[in-house]
N, CA, C and O of each residue as an XYZ file, in Angstrom:
304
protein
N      -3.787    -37.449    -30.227
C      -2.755    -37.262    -29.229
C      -1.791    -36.144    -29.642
O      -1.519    -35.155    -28.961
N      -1.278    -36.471    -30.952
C      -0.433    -35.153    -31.432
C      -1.042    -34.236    -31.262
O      -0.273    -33.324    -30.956
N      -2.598    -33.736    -31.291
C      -2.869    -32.189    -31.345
C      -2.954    -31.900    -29.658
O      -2.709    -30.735    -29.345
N      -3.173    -32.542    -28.897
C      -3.416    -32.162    -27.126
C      -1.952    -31.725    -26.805
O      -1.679    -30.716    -26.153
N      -0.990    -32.639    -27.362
C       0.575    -31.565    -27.651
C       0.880    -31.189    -27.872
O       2.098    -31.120    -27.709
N       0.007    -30.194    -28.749
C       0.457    -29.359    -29.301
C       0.170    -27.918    -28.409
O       0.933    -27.036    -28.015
N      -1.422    -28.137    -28.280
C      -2.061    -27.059    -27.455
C      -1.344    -27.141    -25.778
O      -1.317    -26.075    -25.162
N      -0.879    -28.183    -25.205
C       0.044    -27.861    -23.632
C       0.690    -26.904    -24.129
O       0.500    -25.734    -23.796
N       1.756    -27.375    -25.214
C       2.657    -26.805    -25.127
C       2.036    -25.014    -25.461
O       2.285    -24.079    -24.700
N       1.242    -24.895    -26.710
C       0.983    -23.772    -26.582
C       0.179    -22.460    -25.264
O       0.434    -21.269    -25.085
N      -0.811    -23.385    -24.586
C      -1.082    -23.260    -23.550
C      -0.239    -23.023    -22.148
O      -0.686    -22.271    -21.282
N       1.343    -23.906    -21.953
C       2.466    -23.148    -21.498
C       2.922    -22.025    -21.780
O       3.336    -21.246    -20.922
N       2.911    -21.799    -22.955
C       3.630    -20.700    -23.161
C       3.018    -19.348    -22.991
O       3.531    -18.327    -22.532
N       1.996    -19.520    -23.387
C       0.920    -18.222    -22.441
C       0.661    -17.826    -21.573
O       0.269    -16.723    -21.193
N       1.038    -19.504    -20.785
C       0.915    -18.758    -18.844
C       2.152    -18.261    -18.705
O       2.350    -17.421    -17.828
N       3.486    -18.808    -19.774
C       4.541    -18.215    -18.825
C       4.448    -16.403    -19.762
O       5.007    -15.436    -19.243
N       3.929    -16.311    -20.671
C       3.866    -14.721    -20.876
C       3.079    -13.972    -20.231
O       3.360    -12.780    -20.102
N       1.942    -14.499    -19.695
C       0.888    -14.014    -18.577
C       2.087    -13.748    -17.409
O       2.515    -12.653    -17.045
N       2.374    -14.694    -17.074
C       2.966    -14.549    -15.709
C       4.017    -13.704    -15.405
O       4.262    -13.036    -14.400
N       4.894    -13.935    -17.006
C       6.071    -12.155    -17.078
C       5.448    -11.293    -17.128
O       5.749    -10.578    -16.172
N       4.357    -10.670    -17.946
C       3.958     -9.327    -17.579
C       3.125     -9.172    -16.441
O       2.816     -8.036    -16.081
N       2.455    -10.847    -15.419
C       2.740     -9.917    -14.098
C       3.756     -9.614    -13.313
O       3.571     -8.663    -12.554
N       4.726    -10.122    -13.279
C       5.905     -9.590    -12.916
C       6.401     -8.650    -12.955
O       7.052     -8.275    -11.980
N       6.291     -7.834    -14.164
C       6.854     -6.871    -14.617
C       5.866     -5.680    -13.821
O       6.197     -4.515    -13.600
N       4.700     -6.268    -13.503
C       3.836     -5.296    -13.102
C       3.731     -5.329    -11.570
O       3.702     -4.201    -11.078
N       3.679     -6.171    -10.847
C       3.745     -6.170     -9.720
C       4.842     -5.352     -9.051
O       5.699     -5.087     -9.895
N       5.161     -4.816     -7.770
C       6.037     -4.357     -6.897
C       6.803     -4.937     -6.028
O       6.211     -5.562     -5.148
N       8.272     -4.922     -5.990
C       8.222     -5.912     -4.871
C       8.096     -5.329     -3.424
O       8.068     -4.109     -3.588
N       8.034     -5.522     -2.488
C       7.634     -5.296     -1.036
C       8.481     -4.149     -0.617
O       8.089     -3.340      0.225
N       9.459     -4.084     -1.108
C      10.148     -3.038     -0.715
C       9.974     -1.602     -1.251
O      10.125     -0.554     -0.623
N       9.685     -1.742     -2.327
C       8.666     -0.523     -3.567
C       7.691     -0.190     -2.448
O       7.702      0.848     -1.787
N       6.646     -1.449     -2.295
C       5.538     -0.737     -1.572
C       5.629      0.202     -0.152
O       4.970      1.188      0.181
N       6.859     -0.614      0.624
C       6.814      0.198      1.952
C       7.558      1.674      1.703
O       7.276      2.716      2.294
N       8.633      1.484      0.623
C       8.803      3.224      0.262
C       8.072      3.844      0.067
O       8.071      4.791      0.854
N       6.795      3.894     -1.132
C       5.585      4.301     -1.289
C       4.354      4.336      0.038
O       3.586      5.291      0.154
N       4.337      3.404      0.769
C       3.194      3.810      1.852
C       3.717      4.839      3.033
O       3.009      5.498      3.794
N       5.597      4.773      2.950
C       6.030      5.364      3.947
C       5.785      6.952      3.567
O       5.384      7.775      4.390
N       6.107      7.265      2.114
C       6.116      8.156      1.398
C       4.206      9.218      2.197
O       4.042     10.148      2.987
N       3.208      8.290      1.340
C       1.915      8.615      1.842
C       1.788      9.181      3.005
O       1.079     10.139      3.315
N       2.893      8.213      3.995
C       2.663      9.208      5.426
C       2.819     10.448      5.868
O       3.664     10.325      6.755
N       2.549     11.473      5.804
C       3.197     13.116      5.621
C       2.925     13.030      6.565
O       3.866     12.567      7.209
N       1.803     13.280      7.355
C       1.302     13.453      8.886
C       2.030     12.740     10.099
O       2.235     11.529     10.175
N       2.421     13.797     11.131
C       3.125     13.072     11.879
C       2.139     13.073     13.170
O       1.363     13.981     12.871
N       1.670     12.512     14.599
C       1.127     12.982     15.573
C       2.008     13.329     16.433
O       2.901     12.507     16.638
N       2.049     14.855     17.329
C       2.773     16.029     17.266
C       3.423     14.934     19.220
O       4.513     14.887     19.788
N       1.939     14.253     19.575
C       2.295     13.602     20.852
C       3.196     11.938     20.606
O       4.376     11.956     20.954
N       2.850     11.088     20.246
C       3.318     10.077     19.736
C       4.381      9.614     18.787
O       5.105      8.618     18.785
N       4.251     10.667     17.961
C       5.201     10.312     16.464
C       4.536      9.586     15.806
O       5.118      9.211     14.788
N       3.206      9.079     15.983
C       2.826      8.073     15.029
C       2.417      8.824     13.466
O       1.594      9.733     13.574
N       2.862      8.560     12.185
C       2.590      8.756     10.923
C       1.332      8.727     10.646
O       0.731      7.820     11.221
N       0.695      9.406      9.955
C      -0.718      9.094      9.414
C      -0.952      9.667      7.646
O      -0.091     10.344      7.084
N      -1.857      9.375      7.177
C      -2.253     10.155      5.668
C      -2.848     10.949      5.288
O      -2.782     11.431      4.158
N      -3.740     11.330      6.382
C      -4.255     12.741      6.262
C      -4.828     13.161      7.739
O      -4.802     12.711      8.884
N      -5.371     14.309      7.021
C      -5.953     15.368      9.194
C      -7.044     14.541      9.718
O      -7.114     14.471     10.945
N      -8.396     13.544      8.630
C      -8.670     13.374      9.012
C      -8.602     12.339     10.303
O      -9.086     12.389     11.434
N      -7.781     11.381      9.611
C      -7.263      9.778     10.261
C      -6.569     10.448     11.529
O      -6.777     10.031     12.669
N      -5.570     11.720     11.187
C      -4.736     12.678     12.595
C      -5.849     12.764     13.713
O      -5.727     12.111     14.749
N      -6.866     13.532     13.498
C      -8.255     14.004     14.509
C      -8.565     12.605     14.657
O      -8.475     12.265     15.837
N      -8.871     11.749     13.942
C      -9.871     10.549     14.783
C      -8.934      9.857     15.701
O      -9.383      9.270     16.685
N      -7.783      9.883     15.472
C      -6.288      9.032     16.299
C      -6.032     10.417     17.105
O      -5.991     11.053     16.052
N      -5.892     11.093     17.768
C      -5.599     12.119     18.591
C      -6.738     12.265     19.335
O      -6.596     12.319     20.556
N      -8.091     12.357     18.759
C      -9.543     12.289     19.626
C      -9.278     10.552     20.542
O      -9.267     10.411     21.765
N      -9.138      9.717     19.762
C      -8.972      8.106     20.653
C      -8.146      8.150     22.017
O      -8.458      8.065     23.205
N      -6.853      8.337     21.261
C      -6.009      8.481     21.690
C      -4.746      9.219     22.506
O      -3.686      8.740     22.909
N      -5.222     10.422     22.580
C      -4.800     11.656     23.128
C      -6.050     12.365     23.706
O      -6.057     13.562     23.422
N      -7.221     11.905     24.519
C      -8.245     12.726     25.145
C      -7.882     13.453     25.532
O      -8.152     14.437     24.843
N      -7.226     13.738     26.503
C      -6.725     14.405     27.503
C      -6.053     15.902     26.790
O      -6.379     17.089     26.783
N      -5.154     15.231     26.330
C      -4.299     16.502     25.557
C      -5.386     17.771     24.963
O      -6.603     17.940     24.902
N      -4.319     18.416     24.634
C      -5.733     19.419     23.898
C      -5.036     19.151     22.753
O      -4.010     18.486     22.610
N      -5.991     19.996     21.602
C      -5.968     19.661     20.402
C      -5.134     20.263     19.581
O      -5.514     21.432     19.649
N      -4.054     20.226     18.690
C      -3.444     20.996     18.159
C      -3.497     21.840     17.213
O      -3.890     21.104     16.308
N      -3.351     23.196     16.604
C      -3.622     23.767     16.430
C      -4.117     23.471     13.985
O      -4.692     24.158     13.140
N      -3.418     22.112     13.990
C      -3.753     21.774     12.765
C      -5.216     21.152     12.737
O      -5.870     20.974     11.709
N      -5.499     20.942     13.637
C      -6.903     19.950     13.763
C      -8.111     20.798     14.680
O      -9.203     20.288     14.928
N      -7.768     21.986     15.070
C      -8.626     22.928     15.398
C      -9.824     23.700     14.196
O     -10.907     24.259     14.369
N      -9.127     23.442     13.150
C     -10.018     24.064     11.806
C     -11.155     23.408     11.331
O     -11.777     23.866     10.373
């Protein structure tokens, strides 16, 4: 019995050091949406909608803007 108490206790104490350095590593939610907002450079020139690159721009402007013509970044 003394040794199974010994190992909880040691066995606690590892999850709680596991669990600080995920903490330390994780982001909290607000980190991430600065960072994904960041990613967004692309703006669509009709909508305003944000995107991450020309390609995701052309496939969302081809969907979504048929009509329009194409702008002159997504002509290349």
């Amino acid at each position: 019995k003394m040794a199974r108490g010994h190992q909880k206790l040691q066995a606690q104490q590892k999850g709680a050091e596991k669990k600080a350095a995920l903490s330390k590593q994780n982001k909290s939610p607000q980190e991430h949406l600065r960072e994904a907002e960041a990613a967004m450079s692309i703006q669509c020139c009709v909508c305003k909608t944000k995107m991450i690159d020309l390609k995701n721009y052309k496939v969302h402007f081809e969907a979504k803007h048929d009509k329009s013509p194409l702008p002159p970044e997504l002509k290349a």
